[in-house]
N, C-alpha and C positions, 0 to 999 in steps of 0.2 A: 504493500500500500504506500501509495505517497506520502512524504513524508516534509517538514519544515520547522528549520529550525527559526529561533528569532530572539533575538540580543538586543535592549534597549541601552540609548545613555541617555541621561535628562530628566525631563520635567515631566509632571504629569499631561501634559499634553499627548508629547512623548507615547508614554503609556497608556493613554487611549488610543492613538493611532495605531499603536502596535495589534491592542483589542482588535481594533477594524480589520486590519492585515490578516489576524488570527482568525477572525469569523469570516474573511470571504475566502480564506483557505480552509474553511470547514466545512463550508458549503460545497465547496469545489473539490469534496472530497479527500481532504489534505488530512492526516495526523499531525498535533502538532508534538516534534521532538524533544529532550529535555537536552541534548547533545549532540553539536554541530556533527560530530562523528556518524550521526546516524539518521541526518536529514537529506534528502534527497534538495532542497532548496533552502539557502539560509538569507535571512533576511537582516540585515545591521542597521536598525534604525538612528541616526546619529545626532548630536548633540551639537553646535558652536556658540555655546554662552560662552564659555571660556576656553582657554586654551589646552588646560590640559585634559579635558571632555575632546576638543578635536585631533590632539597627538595618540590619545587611546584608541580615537576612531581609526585613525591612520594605522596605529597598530597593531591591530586588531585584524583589519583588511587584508594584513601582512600575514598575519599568525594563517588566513583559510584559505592562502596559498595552496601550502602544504599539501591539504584535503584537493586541493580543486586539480594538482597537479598528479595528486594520486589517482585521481577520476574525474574526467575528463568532461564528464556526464551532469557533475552538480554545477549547480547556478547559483550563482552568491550577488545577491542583490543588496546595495544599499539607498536607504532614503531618510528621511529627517534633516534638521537644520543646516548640519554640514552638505548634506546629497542637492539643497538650493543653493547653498552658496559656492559649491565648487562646483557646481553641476555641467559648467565647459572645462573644465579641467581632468577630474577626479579620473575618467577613462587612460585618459593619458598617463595619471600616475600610477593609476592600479590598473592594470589590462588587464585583469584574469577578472573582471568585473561582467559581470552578465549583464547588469542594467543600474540603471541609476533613474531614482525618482525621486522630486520636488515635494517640499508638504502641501502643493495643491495638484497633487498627482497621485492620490493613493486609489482612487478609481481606477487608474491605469493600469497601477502595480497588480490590484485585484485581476483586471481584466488581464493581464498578464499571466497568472496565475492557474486560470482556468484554462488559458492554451495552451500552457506548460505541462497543464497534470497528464492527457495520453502520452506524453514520452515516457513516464513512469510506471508505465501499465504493468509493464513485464519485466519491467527492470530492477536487478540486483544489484546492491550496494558491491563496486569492486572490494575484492579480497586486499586490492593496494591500501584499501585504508585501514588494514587495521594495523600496517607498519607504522602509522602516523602517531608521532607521542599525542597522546591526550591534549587537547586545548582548552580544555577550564570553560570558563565564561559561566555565565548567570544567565541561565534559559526560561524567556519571559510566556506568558498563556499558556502557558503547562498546567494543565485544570487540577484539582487538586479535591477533598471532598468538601474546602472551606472556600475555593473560588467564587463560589456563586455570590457570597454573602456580601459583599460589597460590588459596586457597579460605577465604575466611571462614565458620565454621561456630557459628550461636547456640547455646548452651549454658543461657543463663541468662539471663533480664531482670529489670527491676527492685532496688531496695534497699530494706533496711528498716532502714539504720540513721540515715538523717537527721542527718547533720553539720550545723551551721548555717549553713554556707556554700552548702549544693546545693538544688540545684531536680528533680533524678533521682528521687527517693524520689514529689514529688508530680505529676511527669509522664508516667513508668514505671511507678509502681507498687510494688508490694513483691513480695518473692520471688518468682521464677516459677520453679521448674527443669524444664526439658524430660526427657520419659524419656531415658533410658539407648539405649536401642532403636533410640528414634527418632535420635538424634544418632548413633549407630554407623550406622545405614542413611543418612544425609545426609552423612556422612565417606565410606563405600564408594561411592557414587556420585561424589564430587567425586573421588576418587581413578581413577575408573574416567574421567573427564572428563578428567584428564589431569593433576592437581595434583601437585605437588613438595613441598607444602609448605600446609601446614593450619593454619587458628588459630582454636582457641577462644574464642570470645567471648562475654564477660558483663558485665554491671554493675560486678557483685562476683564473677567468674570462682569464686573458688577457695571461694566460700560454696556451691558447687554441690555439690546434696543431690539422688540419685537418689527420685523420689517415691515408688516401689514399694519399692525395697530400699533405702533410705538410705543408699546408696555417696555415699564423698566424690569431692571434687575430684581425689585421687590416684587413687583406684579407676577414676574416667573414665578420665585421661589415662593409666593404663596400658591398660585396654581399647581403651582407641582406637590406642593404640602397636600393639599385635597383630594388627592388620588389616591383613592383605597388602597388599604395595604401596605402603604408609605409608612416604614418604622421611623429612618432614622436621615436627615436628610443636612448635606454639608455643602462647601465650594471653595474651591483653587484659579485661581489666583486674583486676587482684586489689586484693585489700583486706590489708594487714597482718595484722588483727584474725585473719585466719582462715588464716593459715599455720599451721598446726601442725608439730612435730616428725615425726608419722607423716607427712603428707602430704611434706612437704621428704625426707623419704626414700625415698617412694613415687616421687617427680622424681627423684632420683640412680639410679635404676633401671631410667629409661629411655632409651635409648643414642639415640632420634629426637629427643629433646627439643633444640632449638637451644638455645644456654649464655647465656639472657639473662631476667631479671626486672626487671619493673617494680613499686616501690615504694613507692608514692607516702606521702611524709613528710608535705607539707602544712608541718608547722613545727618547728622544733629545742628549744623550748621546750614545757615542760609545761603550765605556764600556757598557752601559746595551744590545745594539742592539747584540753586539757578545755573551752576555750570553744569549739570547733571540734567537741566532742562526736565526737572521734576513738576513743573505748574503745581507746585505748593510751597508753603515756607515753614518755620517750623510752629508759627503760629496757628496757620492751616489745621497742621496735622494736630495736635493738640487737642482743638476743638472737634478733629473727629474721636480721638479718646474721648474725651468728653461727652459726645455724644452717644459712645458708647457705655460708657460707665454709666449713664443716666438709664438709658433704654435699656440696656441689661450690661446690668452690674456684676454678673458669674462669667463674663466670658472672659476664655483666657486670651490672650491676645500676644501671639505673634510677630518676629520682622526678620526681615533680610538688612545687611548692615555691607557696606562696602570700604575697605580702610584704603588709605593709598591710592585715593582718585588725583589724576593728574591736578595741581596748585593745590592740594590741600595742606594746609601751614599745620603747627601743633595749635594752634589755638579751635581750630576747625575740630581739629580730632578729639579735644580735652573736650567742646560740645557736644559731640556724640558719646565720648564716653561717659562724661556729666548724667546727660539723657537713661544709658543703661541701667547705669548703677543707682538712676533712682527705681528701679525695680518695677518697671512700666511690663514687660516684656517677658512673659514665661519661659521661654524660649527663642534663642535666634540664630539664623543662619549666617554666617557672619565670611565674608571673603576678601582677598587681598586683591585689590584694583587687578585686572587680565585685560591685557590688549585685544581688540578684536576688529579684527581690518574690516574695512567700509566703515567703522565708526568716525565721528568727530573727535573724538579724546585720544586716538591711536597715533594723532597727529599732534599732540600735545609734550609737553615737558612732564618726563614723569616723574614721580616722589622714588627717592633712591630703593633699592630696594632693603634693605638692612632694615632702612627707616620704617618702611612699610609691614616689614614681620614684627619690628619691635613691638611698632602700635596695634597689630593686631592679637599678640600673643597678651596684650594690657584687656585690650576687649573683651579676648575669650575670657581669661579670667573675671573680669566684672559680671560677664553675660552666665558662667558658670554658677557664681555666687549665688544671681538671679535666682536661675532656674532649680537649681537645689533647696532655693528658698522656697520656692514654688513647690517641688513636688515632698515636701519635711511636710507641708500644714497637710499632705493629705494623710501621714503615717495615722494610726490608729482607726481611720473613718474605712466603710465599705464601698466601694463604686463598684457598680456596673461597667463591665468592657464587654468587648465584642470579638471572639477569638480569634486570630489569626491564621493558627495550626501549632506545629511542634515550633520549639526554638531553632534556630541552626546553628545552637552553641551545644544544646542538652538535650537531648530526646526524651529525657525523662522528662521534660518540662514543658507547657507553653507558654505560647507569647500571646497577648490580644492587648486593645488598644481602649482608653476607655474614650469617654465621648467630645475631652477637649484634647486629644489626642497624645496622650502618656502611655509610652508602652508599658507595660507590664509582665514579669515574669513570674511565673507559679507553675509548683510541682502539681505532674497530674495526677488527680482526684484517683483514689482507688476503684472508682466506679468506670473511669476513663474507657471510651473505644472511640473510633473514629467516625460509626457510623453514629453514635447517641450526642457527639458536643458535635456534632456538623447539623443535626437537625434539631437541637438546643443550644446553640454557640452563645447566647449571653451568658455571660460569669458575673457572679458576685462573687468581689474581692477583697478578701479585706487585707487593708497595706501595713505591710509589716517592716520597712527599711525602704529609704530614699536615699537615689543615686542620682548624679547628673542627667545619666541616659534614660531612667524612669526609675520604676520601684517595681518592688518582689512582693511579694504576701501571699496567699493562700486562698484556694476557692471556697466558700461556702455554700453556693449555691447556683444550678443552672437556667435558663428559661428559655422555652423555643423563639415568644416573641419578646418587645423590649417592654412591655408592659405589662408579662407574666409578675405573680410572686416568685417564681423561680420553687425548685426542686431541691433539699437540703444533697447535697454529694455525702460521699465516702471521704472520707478527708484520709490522708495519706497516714499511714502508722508513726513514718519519721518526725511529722509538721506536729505529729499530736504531743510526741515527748518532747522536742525542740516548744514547744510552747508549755508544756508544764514544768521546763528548767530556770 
């Protein structure tokens, strides 16, 4: 049977599109592989936010050589960020390349796909590759018995607001907003598939404009709330710029909505935000806190922080750090300024680089402080999360995620199979030890939907003496 592999780097965009790739190779009668070694087609979705997302992609292309020179037979396609922005080049660098597609070309890839699959009819993986050392990688849409329970759903591509730092605006595109219609009929199906839990995804999420009726981004997500069946309902990635008042009140109104926003600041100073061509300042932003803390006061809230933007002085950087360490931010992704050609800032004077690790190895740590402060208030309390599957550290263990998105690690319940937490996957947890990366504690209790009492577990023998010590 046909077979395909497919390797994401990036954003959640990223991994929706890969979703799509997966499902029109499902349709088109495709397995999907967990191991390039044993895909009849691999697919390298790729990433150019930063540089070293596009040298791994490049390295990567390099490593399925190997495979493609062993068998002559497989097609190694790549598409995503990088596959738009090199997409007259990338053949030339990589020849052993079967195709290259744009991220407004995955219809193609699809269609591609399905003219692909009779070559594989009768065809045997050659015996040359199993000479081939092993190639590692992270093999994405590999269904799982816990796949269903979350659902990526696109909303919106593209930006149009060209920061000087991103490469999104010339890789993407500008504004796309899917109808209304359509994304409620792709919500009611994933929901009918089996999802727990939904997320909106866009570029610029919350810039999302209905084309027909110009509903905003609160107007979706409360239509989308309304749809039977709807547990548990999020979204990736918003823009500041376009929170509005109506909309943050349109979110305090919907009782699915998981209690967590992303923010992304980018920088504490004004001066950096205008060279950054942010269309906010930090006053701006503030009053969207604000707005949120008023309208719902439990949400945790999120950012993306950028150090070492070309002109940024220490007084610049001591504002963003100021900003962190007042403990706005549960958590943040935090990165050292990355060149990215076609940008404006690539053409700039850069901050040395010394200077630039210095200041951000000061961030992590404030931002760490942060978030460890963040997940200590939740030791001794129980939350509900949503299971993930096994850890990929402990088998004994798993991981699930609670609703402002703390991973969690817990031993499994003596009651554990994969068939009973896949069609119960809510845990009640109660936390027993906070770590940066989240906290540990112990299940109490499971529930098929999110609004069960949940089921009392078997609690493990070990968890029972380790708590009477």
């Amino acid at each position: 049977m046909a077979s395909i592999y497919i390797e994401t780097f990036g954003c959640q965009m990223n991994e929706a599109d890969s979703q799509y790739i997966a499902d029109r190779a499902a349709a088109a009668g495709y397995t999907v592989a967990a191991a390039a070694e044993e895909a009849n087609v691999i697919v390298l979705n790729t990433c150019t936010v930063r540089d070293n997302a596009e040298r791994r992609a490049y390295g990567r292309m390099g490593h399925f050589k190997a495979l493609k020179d062993a068998d002559p037979q497989l097609r190694v396609i790549v598409t995503g960020c990088l596959a738009e922005q090199d997409r007259n080049t990338m053949q030339a660098k990589v020849p052993h390349l079967d195709g290259v597609f744009g991220t407004s070309e995955l219809v193609q890839l699809g269609d591609t796909l399905v003219t692909w699959r009779p070559d594989f009819e009768e065809t045997e993986l050659s015996e040359e590759r199993a000479l081939v050392m092993p190639l590692g990688g992270s093999a994405d849409c590999v269904t799982d018995a816990y796949t269903h329970l979350r659902a990526f759903v696109t909303v919106q591509r593209g930006c149009s607001y060209y920061c000087t730092f991103c490469i999104v605006p010339h890789v993407r595109g500008r504004f796309d907003h899917r109808p209304m219609p359509v994304i409620l009929d792709e919500v009611r199906a994933r929901i009918a598939e089996g999802a727990r839990e939904v997320m909106l995804v866009g570029q610029t999420v919350n810039a999302y404009r209905d084309p027909a009726t110009n509903a905003d981004f609160g107007d979706l997500c409360r239509a989308v709330a309304a749809l039977p069946g709807l547990e548990r309902l999020t979204f990736i990635s918003p823009h500041p710029k376009d929170f509005t008042e109506k909309i943050v009140a349109d979110l305090a109104h919907i009782p699915q909505l998981n209690p967590r926003v992303h923010l992304p600041l980018q920088s504490g100073s004004d001066a950096m935000l205008r060279r950054m061509n942010r269309k906010y300042d930090m006053a701006k932003f503030r009053s969207i806190v604000d707005s949120f803390r008023r309208y719902l006061p439990d949400w945790a809230i999120t950012t993306d922080i950028i150090v070492g933007f070309p002109g940024e002085t220490d007084d610049d950087f001591e504002a963003t750090l100021d900003y962190v360490k007042a403990g706005i931010f549960a958590n943040a992704y935090s990165f050292i300024y990355s060149i990215r050609r076609g940008t404006p800032a690539a053409n700039w004077e850069q901050v040395p680089r010394d200077v630039a690790h210095a200041r951000f190895e000061r961030l992590y740590a404030a931002q760490n402080d942060a978030t460890i402060a963040y997940h200590t208030r939740k030791v001794g309390s129980t939350v509900r999360a949503l299971i993930h599957g096994e850890s990929k550290k402990d088998a004994a263990k798993l991981a699930a995620k609670t609703l402002d998105n703390v991973t969690l690690i817990v031993p499994k319940p003596d009651d554990y199979s994969t068939e009973r937490y896949a069609s119960e996957p809510w845990l009640d947890v109660e936390i027993s030890e906070a770590h940066v990366w989240g906290c540990t504690g112990t299940v109490l209790r499971r529930a098929s939907r999110f609004d069960d009492p949940g089921t009392p577990v078997r609690r493990p023998v070990l968890s029972l003496l380790t708590a009477a010590r």
